[in-house]
C-alpha positions in Angstrom: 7.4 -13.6 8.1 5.7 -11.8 10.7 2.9 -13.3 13.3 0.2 -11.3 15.4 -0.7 -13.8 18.4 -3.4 -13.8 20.5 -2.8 -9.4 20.9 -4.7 -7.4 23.4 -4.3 -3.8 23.5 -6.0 -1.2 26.0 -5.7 2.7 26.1 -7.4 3.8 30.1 -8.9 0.2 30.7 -10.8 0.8 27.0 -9.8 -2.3 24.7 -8.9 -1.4 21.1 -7.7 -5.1 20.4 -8.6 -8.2 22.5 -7.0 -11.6 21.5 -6.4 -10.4 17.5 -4.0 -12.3 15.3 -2.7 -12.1 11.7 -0.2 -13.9 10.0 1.8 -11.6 7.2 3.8 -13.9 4.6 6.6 -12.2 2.4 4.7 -10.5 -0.7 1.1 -9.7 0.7 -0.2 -6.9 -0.3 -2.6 -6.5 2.9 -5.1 -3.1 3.2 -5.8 -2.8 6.4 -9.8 -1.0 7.1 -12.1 -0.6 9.7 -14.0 2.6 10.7 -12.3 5.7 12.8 -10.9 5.2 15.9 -10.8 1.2 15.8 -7.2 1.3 16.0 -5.4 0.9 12.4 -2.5 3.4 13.3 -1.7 1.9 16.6 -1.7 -1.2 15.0 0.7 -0.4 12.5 2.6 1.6 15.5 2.5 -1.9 17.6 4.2 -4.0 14.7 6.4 -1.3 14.3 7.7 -1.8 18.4 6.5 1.7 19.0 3.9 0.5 20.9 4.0 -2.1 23.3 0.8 -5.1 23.4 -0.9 -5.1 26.3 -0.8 -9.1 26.4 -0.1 -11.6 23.1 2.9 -11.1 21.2 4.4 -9.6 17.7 6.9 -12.6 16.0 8.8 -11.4 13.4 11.5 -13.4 11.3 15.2 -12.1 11.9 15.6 -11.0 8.5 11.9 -9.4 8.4 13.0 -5.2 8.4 9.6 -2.7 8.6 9.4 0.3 7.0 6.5 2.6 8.3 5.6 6.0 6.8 3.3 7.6 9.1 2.0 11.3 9.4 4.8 11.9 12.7 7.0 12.1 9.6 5.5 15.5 8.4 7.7 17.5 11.4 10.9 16.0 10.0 13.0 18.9 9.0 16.8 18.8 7.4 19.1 21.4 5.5 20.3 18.6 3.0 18.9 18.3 -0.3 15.6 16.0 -1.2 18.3 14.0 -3.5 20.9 13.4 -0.7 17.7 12.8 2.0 16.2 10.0 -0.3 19.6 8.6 -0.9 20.0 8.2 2.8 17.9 5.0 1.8 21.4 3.3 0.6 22.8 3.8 4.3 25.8 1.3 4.1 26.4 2.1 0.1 26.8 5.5 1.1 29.4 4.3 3.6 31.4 2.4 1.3 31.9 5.5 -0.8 32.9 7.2 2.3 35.7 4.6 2.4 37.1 4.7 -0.7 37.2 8.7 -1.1 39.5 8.3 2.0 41.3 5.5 0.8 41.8 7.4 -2.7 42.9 10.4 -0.9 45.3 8.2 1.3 46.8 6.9 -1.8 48.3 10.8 -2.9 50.8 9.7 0.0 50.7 5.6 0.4 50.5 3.4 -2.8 51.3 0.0 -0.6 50.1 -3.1 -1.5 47.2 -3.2 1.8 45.9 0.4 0.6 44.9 -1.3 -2.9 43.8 -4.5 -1.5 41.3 -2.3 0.7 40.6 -0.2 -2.3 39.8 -3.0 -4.7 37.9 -4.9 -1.7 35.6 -1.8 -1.1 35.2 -1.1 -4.4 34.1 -4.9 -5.2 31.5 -4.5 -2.1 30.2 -1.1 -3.9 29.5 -2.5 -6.9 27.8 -5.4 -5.8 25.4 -2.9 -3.6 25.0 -1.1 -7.1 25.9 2.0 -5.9 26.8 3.1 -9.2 23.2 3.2 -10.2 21.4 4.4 -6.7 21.5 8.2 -7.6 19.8 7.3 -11.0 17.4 5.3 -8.6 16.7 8.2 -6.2 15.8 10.6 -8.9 14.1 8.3 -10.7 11.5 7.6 -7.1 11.2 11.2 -6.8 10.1 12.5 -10.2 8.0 9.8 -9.8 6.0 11.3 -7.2 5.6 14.6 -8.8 9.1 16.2 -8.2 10.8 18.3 -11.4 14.2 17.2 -11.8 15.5 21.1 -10.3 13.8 20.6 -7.5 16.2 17.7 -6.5 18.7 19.6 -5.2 16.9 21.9 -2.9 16.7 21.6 0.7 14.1 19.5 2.1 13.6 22.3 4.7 11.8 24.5 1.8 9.3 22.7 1.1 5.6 22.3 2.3 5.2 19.5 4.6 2.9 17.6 2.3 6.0 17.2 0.0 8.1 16.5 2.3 6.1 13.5 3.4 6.6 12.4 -0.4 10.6 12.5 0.3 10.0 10.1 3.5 7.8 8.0 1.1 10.4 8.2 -1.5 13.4 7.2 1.0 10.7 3.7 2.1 10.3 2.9 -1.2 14.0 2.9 -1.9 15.0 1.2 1.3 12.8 -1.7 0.2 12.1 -3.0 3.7 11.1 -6.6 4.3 7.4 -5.7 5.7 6.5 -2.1 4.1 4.1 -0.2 6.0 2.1 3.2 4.6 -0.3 4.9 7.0 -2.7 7.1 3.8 0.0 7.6 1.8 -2.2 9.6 -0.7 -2.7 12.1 1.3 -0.5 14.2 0.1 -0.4 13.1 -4.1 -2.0 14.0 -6.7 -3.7 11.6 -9.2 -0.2 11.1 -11.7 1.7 10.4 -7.9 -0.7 8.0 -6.6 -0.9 6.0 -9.8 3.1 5.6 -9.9 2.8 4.5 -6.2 0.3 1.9 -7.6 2.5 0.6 -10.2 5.3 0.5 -8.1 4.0 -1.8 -5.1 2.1 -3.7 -7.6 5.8 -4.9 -8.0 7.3 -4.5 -4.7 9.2 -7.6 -3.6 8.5 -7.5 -0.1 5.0 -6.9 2.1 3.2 -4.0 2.3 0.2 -3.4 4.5 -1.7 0.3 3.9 -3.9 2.2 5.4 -6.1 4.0 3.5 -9.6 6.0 2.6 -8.7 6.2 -1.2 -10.8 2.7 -2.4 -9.8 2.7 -5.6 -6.0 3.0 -4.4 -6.7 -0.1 -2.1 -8.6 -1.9 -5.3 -5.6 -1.3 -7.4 -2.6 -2.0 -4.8 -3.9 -4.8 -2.0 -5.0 -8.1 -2.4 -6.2 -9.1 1.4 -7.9 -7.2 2.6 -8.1 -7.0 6.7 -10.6 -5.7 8.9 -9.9 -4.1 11.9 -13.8 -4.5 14.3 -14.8 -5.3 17.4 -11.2 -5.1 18.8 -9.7 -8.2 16.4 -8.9 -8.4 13.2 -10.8 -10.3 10.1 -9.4 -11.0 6.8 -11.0 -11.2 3.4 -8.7 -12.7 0.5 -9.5 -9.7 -2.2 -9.1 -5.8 -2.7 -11.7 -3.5 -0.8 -14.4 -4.3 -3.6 -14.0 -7.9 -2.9 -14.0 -7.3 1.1 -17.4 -4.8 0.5 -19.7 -7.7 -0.8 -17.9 -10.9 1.4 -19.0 -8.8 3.7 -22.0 -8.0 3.0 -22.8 -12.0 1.9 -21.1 -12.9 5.8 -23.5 -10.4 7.1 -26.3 -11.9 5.0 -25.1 -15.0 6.1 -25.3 -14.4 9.5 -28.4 -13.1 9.7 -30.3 -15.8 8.0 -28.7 -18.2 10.3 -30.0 -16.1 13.4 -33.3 -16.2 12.2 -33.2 -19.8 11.9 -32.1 -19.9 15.3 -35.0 -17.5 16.2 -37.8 -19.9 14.8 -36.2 -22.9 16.2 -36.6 -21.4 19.6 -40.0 -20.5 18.9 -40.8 -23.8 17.4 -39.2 -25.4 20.4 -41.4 -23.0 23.3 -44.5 -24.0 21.1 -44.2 -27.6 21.3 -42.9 -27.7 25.0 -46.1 -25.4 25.4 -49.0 -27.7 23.8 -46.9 -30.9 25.4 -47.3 -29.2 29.0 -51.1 -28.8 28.0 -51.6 -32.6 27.2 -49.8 -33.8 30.5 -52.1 -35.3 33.3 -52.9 -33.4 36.4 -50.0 -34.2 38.7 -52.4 -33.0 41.8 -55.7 -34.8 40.9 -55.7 -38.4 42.8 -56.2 -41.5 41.1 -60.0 -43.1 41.5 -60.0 -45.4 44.5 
């Protein structure tokens, strides 16, 4: 679905990736870790085209869409209700509604055949979009992040920016993008929330990759586990408990394997050492 190739990345001549690659198939559930400052968000930013890669390149299928919730989203402002902001998830269903209120209003005046071909056409398309059911679907993502159903209706303007950021997760979740990215979207939820987010992408029909401090968020939501060190990216096939001890057993690993080396070396100087010791005197002449 998506393909990180050979990526290099620099901010002032300092590398944050050099030569990283990932490939993202449709349904992975991918938490993406590594300590402060090793690039996680400008990842995310570069599959997201905000960015642009140094060298290497981002593939993505033509059908792949990304979602991305990221903290720039906390400075989004709008007079229009949470309700009608989340619903802006259902872009081209809202459209078609748009239609056929004109078309119905058109029809006071016109009752010709094309006007109720167009009507029935749009109204076929609407359906099949299930735009009957997106407001039910809207309310029912919101009050599942903490909202009370009166607060719905009021502008998204009012409120703190921490719950506005749960409107802009909200709309994401309903837009149901191809590759779903969240940059710690528990930042702003409370326990109740950020179980419900759980549940939901344990679900989620398409790819999500999160970025995250909450552990037992990433234990209960990812299953690959990626991590971002050393400027390229290594992934673990389990949730962060299952990346902490690979790790740790790689490390181990790793270690043991270097101190093998270091004794071969050793082993190696001592006998080149006691063989130089045994040779003959290359200066001292033969008896004549």
């Amino acid at each position: 679905m998506l393909s990180i190739n050979n990526l290099s990345y620099y901010i002032g001549g300092r590398p944050l990736y050099e030569n990283a690659s990932l490939h993202i198939k449709p349904k992975d559930k991918i938490g993406l870790v590594g300590q402060n400052g090793t690039g996680k968000s400008t990842l995310l930013k570069l599959i997201a085209g905000e960015y642009q890669p140094s060298s290497g390149e981002i593939q993505k299928a033509k059908d792949c869409s990304i979602g991305f919730l990221n903290q720039d989203l906390l400075s989004y402002l709008s007079e229009d209700s949470i309700l009608d902001v989340a619903l802006e998830a259902f872009q081209d269903t809202l459209q078609l509604q748009t239609q056929i209120d004109e078309i119905l209003k058109q029809m006071e005046t016109d009752y010709s055949d094309e006007i109720l071909h167009k009507l029935s056409d749009l109204q076929e398309r609407f359906e099949a979009n299930e735009g009957y059911t997106i407001k039910a679907k809207a309310e029912e993502v919101l009050e599942g992040i903490g909202f009370f159903t009166a607060d719905l209706s009021r502008p998204l303007r009012t409120f703190s920016g921490g719950w506005r950021m749960r409107v802009m997760l909200a709309k994401l979740l309903l837009e149901k993008p191809s590759l779903l990215m969240l940059d710690e979207p528990t930042n702003h939820l409370d326990l109740p929330s950020i179980q419900w987010v759980e549940n939901y992408l344990k679900t989620y029909e398409g790819a999500v990759i999160v970025v995250s401090h909450d552990q037992a968020f990433l234990d209960n939501c990812v299953e690959t586990t990626v991590e971002v060190s050393q400027h390229t990216l290594t992934a673990y096939a389990g949730n962060y408990t299952f990346y902490k001890k690979e790790k740790k057993e790689r490390m181990e690993i790793q270690q043991n394997a270097y101190e093998n080396q270091q004794q071969m070396i050793k082993q190696t100087e001592r006998f080149i050492e006691r063989s130089g010791q045994r040779l003959p005197n290359p200066t001292k002449s033969n008896p004549g």
